[in-house]
N, C-alpha and C positions, 0 to 999 in steps of 0.2 A: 504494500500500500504506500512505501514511503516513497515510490519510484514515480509516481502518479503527478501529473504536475495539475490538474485541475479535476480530480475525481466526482464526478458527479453521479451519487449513489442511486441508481434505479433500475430495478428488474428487469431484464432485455434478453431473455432468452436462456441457452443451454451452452456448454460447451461437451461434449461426449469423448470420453475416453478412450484410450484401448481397450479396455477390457467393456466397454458398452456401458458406463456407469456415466448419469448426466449429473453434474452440477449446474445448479442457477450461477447466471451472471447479474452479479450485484454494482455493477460498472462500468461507465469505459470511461476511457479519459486518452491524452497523450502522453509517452511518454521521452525521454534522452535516453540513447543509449554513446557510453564513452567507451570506443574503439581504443585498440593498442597503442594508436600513434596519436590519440588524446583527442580526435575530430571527434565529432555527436554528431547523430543524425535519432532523426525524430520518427519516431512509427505512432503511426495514427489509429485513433479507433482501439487500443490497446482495452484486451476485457480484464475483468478485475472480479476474481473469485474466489471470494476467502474462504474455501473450503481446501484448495489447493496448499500444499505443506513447500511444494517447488515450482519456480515459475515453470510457466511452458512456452516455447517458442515454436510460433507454425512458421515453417517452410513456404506453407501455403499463403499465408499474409504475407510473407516476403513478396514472392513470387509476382501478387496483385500488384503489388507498389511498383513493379520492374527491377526487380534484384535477382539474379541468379547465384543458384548455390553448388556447389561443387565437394563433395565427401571424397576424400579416401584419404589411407594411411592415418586411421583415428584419427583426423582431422575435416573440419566442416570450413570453408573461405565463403564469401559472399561478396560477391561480384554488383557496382553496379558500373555498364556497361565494361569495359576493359580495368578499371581501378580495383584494386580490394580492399573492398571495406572491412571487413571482419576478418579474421582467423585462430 
């Protein structure tokens, strides 16, 4: 919740699991995230579920914004266009 930069607490749906188990979404807000090399970039719409013990990060939200993601060797990068953002 501290990550949140303007949480606005209201009911808005499910988020579903692996295992098929739905939590309420009790918000979204925006939030920062601070990369290795100290840049931020902002992901939008971020849900906010305090039944959750560890964030979770979709692939799938990346993807929407136009970020691509690349795994291998225990390792995840995120790409936006040729730059990397994440590693």
């Amino acid at each position: 919740r501290d990550f949140f930069e303007n949480l606005e607490l209201k009911e808005s749906g499910v988020v579903l699991l692996g295992n098929n188990r739905a939590c309420k979404v009790q918000g979204m807000s925006n939030i920062y995230l601070r990369m290795f090399n100290n840049r931020e970039i902002l992901l939008q719409d971020v849900r906010y579920v305090s039944k959750l013990k560890r964030n979770l990060f979709s692939i799938n939200m990346l993807d929407g914004l136009g970020y691509s993601t690349k795994i291998e060797h225990g390792m995840m990068k995120i790409f936006n266009d040729a730059l990397i953002v994440v590693k």
